[in-house]
C-alpha positions in Angstrom: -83.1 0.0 -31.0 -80.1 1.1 -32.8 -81.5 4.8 -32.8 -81.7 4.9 -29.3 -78.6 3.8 -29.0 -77.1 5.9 -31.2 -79.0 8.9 -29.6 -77.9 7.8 -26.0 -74.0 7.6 -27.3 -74.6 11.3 -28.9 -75.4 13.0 -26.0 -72.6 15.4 -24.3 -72.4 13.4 -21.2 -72.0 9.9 -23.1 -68.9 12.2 -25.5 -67.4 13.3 -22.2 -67.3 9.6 -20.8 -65.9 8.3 -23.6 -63.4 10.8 -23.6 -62.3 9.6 -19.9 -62.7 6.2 -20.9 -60.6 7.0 -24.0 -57.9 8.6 -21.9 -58.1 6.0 -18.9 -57.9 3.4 -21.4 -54.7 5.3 -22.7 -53.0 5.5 -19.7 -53.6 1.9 -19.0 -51.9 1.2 -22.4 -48.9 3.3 -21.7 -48.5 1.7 -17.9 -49.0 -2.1 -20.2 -46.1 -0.7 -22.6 -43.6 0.6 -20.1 -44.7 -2.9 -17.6 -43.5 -4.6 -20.9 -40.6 -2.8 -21.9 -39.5 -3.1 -18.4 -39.5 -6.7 -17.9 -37.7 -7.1 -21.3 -34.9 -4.7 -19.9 -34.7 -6.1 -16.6 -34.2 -9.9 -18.2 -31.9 -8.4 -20.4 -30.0 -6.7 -17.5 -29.9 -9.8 -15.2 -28.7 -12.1 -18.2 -26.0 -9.6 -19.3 -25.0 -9.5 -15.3 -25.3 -13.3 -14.6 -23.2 -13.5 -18.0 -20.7 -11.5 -16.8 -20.0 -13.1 -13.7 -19.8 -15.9 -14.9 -17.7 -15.3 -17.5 -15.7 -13.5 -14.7 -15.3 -16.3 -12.6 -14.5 -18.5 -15.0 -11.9 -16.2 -16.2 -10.5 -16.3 -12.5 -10.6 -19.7 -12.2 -8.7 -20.5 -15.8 -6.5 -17.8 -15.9 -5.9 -17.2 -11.9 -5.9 -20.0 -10.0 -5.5 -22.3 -12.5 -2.1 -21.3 -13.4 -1.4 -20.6 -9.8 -2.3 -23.5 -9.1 -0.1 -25.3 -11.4 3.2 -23.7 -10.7 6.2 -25.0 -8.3 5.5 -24.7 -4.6 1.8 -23.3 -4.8 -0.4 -24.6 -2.8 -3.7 -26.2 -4.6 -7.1 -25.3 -3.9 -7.3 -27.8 -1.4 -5.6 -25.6 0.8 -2.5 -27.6 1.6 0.6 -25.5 2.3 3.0 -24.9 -0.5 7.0 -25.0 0.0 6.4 -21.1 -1.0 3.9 -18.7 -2.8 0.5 -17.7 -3.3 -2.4 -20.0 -1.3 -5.8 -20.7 -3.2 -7.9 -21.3 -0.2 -11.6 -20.2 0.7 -10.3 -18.4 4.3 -7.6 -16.2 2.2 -8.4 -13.5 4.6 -7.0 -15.6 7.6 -3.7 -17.0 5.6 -1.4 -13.8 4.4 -0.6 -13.8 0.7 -3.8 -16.1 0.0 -6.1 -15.6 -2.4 -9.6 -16.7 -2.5 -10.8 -20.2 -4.6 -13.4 -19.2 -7.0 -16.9 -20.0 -5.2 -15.6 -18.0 -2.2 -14.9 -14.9 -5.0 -18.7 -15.5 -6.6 -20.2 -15.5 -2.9 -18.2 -12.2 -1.8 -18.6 -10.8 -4.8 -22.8 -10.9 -4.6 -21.9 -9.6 -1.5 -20.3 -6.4 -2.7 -22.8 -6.2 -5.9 -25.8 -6.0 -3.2 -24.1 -3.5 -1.3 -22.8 -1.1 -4.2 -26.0 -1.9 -6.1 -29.9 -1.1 -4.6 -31.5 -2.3 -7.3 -29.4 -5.3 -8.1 -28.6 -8.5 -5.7 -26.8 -11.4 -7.0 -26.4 -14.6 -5.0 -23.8 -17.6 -5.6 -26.1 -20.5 -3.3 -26.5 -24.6 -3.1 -28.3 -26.6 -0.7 -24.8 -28.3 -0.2 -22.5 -25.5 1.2 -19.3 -26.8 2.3 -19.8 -27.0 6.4 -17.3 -24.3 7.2 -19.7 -22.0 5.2 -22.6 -22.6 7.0 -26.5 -23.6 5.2 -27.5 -21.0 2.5 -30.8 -19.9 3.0 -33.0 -20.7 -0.7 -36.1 -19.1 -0.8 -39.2 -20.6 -2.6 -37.5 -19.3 -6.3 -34.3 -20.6 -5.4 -35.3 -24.1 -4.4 -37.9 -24.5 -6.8 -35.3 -23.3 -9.6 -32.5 -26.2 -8.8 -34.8 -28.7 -8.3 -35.8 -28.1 -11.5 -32.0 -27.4 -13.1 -32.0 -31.1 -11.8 -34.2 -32.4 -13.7 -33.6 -34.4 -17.3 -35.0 -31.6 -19.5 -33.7 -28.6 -17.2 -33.7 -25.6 -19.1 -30.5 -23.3 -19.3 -32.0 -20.3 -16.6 -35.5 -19.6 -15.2 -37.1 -16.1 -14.9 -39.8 -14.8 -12.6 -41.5 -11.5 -12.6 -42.7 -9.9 -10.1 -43.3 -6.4 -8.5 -46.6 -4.0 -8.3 -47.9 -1.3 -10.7 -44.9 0.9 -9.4 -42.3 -1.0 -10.0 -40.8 -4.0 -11.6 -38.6 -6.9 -10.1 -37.2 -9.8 -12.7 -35.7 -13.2 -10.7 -33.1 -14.9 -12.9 -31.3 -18.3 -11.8 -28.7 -20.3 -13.8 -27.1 -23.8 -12.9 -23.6 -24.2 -11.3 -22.3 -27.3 -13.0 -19.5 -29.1 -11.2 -16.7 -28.7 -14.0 -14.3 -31.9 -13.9 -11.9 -30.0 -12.6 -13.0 -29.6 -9.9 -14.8 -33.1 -9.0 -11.9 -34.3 -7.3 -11.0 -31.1 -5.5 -14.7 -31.6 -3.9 -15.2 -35.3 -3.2 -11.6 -34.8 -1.4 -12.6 -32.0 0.8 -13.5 -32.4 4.6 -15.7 -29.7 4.3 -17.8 -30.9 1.4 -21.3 -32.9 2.1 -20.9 -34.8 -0.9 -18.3 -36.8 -1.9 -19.6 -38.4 -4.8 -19.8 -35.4 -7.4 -19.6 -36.1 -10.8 -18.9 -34.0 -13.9 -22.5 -32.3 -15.3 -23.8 -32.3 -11.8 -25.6 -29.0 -10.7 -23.8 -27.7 -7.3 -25.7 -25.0 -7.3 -27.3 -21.3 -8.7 -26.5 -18.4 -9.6 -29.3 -15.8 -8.7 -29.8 -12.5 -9.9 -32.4 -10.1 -8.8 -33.2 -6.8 -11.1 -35.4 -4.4 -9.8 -37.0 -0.8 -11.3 -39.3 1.7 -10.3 -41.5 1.7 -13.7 -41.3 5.4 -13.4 -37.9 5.6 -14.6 -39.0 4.5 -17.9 -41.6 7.1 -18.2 -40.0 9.6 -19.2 -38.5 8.1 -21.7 -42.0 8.7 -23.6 -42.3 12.3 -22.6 -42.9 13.7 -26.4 -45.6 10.8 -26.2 -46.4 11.4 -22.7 -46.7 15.4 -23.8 -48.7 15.0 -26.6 -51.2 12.6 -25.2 -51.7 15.0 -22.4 -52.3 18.0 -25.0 -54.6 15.7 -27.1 -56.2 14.5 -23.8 -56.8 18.3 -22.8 -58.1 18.9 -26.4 -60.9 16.1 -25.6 -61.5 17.1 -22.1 -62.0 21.0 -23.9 -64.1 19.8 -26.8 -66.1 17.6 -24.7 -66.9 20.6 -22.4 -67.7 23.0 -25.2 -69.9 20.0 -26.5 -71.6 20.0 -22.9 -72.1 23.5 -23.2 -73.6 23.7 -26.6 -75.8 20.5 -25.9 -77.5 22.5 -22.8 -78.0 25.6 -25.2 -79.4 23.4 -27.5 -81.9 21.3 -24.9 -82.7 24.9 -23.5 -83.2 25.8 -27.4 -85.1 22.6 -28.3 -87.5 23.4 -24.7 -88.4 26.7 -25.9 -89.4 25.3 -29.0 -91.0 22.6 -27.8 -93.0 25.1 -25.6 -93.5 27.3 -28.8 -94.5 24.5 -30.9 -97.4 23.3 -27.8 -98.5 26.8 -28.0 -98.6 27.1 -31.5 -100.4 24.3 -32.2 -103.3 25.0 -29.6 -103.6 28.5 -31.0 -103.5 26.6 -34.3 -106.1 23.9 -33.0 -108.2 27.2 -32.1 -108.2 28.7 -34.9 -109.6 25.6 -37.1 -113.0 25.9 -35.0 -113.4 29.0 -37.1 -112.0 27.9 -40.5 -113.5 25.0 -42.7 -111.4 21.5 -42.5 -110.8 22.4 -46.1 -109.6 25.9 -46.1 -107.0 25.1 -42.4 -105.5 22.0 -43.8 -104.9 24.4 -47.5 -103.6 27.0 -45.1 -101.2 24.8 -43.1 -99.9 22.7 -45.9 -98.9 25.7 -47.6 -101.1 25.6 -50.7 -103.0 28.5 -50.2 -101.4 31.9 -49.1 -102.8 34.2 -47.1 -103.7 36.9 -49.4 -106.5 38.9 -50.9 -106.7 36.5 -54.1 -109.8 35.3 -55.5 -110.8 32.6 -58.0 -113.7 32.4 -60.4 -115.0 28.6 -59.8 -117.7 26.7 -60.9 -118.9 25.4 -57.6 -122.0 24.0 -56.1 -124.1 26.6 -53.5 -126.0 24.6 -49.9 -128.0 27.2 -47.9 -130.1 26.1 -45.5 -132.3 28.0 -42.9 -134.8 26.9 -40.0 -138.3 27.9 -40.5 -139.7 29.6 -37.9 -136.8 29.5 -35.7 -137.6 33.0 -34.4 -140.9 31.9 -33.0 -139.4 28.7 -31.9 -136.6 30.3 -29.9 -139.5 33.1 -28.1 -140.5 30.2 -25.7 -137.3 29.2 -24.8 -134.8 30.7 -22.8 -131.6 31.5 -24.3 -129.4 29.0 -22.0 -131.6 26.6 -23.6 -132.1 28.4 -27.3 -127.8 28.5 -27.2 -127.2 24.9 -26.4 -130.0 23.8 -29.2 -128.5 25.5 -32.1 -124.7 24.5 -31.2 -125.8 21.0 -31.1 -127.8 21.9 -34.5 -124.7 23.0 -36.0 -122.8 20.4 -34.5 -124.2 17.8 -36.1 -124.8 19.6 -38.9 -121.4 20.3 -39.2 -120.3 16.6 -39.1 -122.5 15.4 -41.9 -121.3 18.7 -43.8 -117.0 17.4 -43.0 -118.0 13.8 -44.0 -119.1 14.4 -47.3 -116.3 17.3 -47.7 -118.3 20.1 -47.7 -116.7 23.5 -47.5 -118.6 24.9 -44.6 -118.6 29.3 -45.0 -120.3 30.4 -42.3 -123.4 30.4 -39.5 -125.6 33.2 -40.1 -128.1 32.9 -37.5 -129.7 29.8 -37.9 -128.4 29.4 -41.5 -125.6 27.8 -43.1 -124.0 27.9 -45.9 -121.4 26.0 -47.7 -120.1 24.8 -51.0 -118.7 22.3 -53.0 -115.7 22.8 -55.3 -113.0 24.6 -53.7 -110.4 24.6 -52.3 -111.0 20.8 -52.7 -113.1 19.6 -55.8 -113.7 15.9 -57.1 -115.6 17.8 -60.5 -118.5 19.0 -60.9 -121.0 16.5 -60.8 -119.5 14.6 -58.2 -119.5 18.4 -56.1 -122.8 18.4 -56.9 -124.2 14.7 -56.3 -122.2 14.5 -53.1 -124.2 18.2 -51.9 -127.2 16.7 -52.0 -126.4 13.7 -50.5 -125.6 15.7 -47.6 -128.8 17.4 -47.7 -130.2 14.9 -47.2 -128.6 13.0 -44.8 -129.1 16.6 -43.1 -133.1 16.2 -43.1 -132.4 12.9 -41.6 -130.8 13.4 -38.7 -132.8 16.4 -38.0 -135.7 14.2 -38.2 -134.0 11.8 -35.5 -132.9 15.0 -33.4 -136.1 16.5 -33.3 -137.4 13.4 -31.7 -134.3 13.6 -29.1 -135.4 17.1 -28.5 -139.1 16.1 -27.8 -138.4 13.9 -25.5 -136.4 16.7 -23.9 -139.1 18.8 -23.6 -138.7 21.0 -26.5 -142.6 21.5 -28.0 -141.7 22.6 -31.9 -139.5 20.9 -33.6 -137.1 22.6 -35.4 -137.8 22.1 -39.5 -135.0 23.2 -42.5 -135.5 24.1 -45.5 -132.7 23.7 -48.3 -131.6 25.0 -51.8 -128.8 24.4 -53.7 -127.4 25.4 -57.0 -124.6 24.8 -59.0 -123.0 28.1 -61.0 -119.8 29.7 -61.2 -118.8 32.2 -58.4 -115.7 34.3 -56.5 -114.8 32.5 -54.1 -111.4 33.6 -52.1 -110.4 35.7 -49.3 -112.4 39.1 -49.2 -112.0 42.1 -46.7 -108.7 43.8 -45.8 -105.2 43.2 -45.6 -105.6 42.7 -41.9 -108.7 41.1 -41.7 -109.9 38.8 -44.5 -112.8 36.0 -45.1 -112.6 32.8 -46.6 -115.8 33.4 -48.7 -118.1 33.5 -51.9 -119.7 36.1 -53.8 -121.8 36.0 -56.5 -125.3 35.7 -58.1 -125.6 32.4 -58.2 -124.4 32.0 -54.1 -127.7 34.1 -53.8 -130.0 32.1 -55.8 -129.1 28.8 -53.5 -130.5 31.7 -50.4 -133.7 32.3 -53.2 -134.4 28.4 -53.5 -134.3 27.8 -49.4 -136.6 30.5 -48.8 -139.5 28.2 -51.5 -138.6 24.7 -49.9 -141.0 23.5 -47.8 -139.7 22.8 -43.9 -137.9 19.6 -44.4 -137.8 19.7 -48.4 -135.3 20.3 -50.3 -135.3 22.6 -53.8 -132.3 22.4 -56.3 -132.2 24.7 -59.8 -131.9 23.1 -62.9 -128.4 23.2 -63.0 -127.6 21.2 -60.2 -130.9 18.6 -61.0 -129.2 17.8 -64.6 -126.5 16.5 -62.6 -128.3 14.6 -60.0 -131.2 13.5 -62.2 -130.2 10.1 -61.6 -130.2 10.2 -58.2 -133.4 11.7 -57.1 -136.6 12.3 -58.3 -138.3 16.0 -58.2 -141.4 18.0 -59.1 -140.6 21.4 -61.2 -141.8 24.3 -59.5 -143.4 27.5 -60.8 -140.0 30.0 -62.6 -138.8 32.3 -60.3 -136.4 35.0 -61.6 -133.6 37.2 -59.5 -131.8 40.3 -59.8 -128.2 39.8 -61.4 -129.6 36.5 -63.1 -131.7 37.4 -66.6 -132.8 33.6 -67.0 -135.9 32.5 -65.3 -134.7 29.7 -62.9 -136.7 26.6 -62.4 -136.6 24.6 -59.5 -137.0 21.3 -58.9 -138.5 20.1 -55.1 -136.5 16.9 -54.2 -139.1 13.7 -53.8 -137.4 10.7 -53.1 -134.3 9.0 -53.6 -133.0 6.8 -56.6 -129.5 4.2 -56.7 -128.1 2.7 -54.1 -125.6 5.5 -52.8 -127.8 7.6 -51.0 -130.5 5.1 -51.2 -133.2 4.8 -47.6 -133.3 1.8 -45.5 -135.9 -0.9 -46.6 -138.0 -0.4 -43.1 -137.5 3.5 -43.5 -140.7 5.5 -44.9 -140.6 8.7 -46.1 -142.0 11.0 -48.3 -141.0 14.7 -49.4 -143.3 17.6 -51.1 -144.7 20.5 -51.2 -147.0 20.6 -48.0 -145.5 16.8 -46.8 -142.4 16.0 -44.9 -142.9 12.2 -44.0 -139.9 10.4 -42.7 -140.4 7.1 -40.4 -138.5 4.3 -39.2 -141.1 2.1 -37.2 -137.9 -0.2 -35.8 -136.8 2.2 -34.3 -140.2 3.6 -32.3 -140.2 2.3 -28.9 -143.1 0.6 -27.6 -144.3 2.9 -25.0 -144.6 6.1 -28.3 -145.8 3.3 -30.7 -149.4 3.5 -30.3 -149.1 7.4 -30.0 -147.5 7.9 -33.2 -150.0 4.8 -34.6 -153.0 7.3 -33.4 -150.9 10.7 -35.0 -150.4 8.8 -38.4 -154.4 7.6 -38.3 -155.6 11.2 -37.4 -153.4 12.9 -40.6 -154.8 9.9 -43.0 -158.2 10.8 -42.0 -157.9 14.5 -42.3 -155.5 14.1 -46.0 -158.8 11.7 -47.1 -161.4 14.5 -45.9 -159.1 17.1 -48.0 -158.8 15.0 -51.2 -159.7 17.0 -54.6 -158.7 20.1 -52.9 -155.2 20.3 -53.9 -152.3 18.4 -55.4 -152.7 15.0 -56.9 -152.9 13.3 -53.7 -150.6 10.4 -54.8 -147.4 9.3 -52.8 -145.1 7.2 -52.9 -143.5 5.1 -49.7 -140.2 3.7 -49.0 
């Protein structure tokens, strides 16, 4: 799982995603940031204003009216006329040398700061305006903010933030609290709603609004902003070269895939005409393609069809092809399952060897050889039966001989053409020991007999001698079977010599051929008992 993952996250377009991701991501980082650094500015900007205002109007009212207010002949805030002098009253405008009391100065003065200022409004309001003033219209901030100044555990201001992801709008409020100084001046006045004010009471807010296109702060990152957009053109470039090295590659990767199909059915070819041994030697590297032979001691199998020749005349050669391949055929897959190194079809011949390029020593070459011979008469026994009942009159009958020697074995022929072979006397005496086996016997030399002595029991034949070999040879014509590895069924009968080839399963004969071969096996006993004293010792043995 975590493979496929990984190879899903490693593919171009997965890099060039994250890339956008990566620099989406960024951007909405830098907009967080500047949203951030904006709010704290803007809250610092309406507390430093509302500060300042206040501290203004306070000044005005201690320092200005105040002591206005206190001199000889002035009138007081209440806006009674004075013998002479300067009037503190809220409609200053109206009364010449009057100047204004100072909740008239904080609501003109928001006035001017929200004309003067387009990003900054500040607002003096109550919900208990003297009556010549008129109601002050509180929106939902302003109402909920002195409702809540009001309250026991009122805190000293109230923010709100607000705005979209161009800009940036901060809402502060602060309490008015009725100063004792001015308690009486309001419970006395016509104009005023209340009359029962009392020192600590809130009148009122102070409202300051603070707003700023967030795009004034960017700029203030433009290194940042400048390198992120150079690191961000980097990925978008390295991403792209990453695309375009990733198809080169997948168009690389599909020509090899295509060359590797191709190779491997040219391969898959050429093992039809190489040994299992010899391709897999080949393709693993262990054996190079060279004329280089070995002198081995190996263990020779020829075997040859008697009488094919006459065999094949009354067939035609449709038929005569398709008989032989499935000959070899089969053949061939007793010769792979007991790892036989299979050299060649010469007609209706084959021969192969134990011993190279794969051995398991000699005995064991040799044992397992003629174990394969004779599972070889076997199933040519149980083919010839197939072939019967396909209409095929003579069956087709091999003869065998194997011996065990030391031979070349390696690639002969030229540098451009070569063959995986063996050469030597003693491949030629396995030919010499096929051609005097009887059709379905088997004949071994002496050689490969010492090693197999244990496994099958033989008759010695008359010496023969060859050319390139000064020892007379003896063979030895395989009888029966010994042991249990290559022993026969119990129900199998069978029975090999010189002039018998007996092999028999009776579970296996259907009913409708059971009396036949009944009749077939009565007719030979009656002419072998008519023939006894004439030759061999007449005594057999069954399985």
């Amino acid at each position: 799982m975590f493979k496929k993952l990984y190879d899903r996250l490693s593919r171009p377009a997965s890099v060039l995603v994250a890339v956008v991701l990566a620099l989406a991501g960024l951007a909405a980082a830098v907009h967080m940031d500047l949203k951030e650094i904006s709010n704290q500015a803007l809250r610092k900007q309406a507390v430093s204003v509302t500060d300042l205002l206040s501290d203004f109007r306070q000044y005005y009212a201690s320092n200005v009216v105040a002591r206005l207010a206190s001199g000889t002949g002035v009138a007081g805030a209440a806006g009674e006329d004075g013998t002479a002098g300067v009037q503190i009253v809220h409609n200053y405008a109206d009364v010449p040398g009057a100047i204004p009391i100072p909740a008239t100065l904080s609501i003109e003065l928001g006035e001017v700061i929200k004309v003067e200022r387009d990003n900054l409004t500040y607002r003096f309001v109550s919900d208990a305006p003297f009556a010549h003033r008129g109601s002050h219209d509180l929106d939902t901030f302003e109402s909920t903010a002195l409702k809540r100044f009001r309250q026991a555990d009122a805190p000293e201001r109230l923010f709100k933030t607000s705005g979209t992801i161009f800009d940036h709008t901060v809402r502060l409020a602060e309490p008015v609290v009725m100063q004792p100084s001015c308690v009486g001046c309001h419970n006395r006045h016509p104009s005023s709603p209340i009359t029962d004010w009392a020192a600590g009471d809130v009148r009122g807010i102070r409202a300051v609004t603070v707003s700023q296109p967030l795009v004034d702060n960017l700029f203030s990152f433009r290194w940042l902003l400048g390198y992120i957009a150079l690191a961000g053109g980097a990925g978008v470039g390295f991403a792209g070269l990453q695309w375009r090295q990733a198809m080169h590659f997948r168009s690389l990767s599909d020509q090899l895939k295509e060359t590797n199909r191709f190779l491997n059915t040219i391969s898959l070819k050429l093992a039809k005409y190489l040994s299992p041994q010899v391709y897999r030697s080949i393709f693993r590297g262990e054996k190079d393609v060279a004329l280089v032979t070995e002198r081995k001691k190996l263990t020779i199998f020829f075997s040859d069809l008697k009488d094919f020749t006459e065999s094949s005349e009354r067939m035609q050669p449709e038929e005569l092809t398709a008989l032989l391949n499935e000959y070899f055929t089969e053949m061939s897959e007793i010769a792979a399952a007991h790892g036989a190194t299979v050299d060649k079809f010469i007609g209706d011949a084959i021969l192969a060897f134990f011993g190279d390029p794969e051995t398991r020593g000699t005995r064991e070459d040799a044992r397992a050889c003629v174990e394969m011979a004779i599972a070889m008469q076997r199933r040519l026994a149980v083919l010839n039966e197939a072939w019967r009942r396909r209409g095929i009159e003579r069956p087709l009958r091999a003869r065998i001989g194997i011996n065990t020697g030391y031979c070349n074995v390696g690639n002969f022929g030229s540098t451009d053409r070569m063959d995986y072979t063996i050469i030597g006397a003693e491949s030629n005496l396995a030919a010499r020991l096929e051609g005097i086996a009887e059709p379905g016997g088997i004949v071994l030399s002496y050689e490969t007999y010492a090693l197999v002595q244990d496994q099958v029991t033989a008759v010695e034949l008359p010496p023969i001698t060859l050319k390139g070999i000064a020892r007379e040879v003896i063979p030895y014509a395989v009888q029966d079977v010994l042991g249990t590895g290559a022993a026969e069924p119990d129900a199998v009968v069978r029975r090999v010599g010189p002039g018998v080839n007996i092999y028999l399963e009776p579970d296996k004969i259907d009913r409708s051929t059971r009396a036949e071969v009944a009749r077939t096996l009565e007719a030979a006993l009656t002419r072998l008992r008519g023939n006894e004293g004439q030759g061999g010792d007449g005594q057999g043995r069954d399985g």
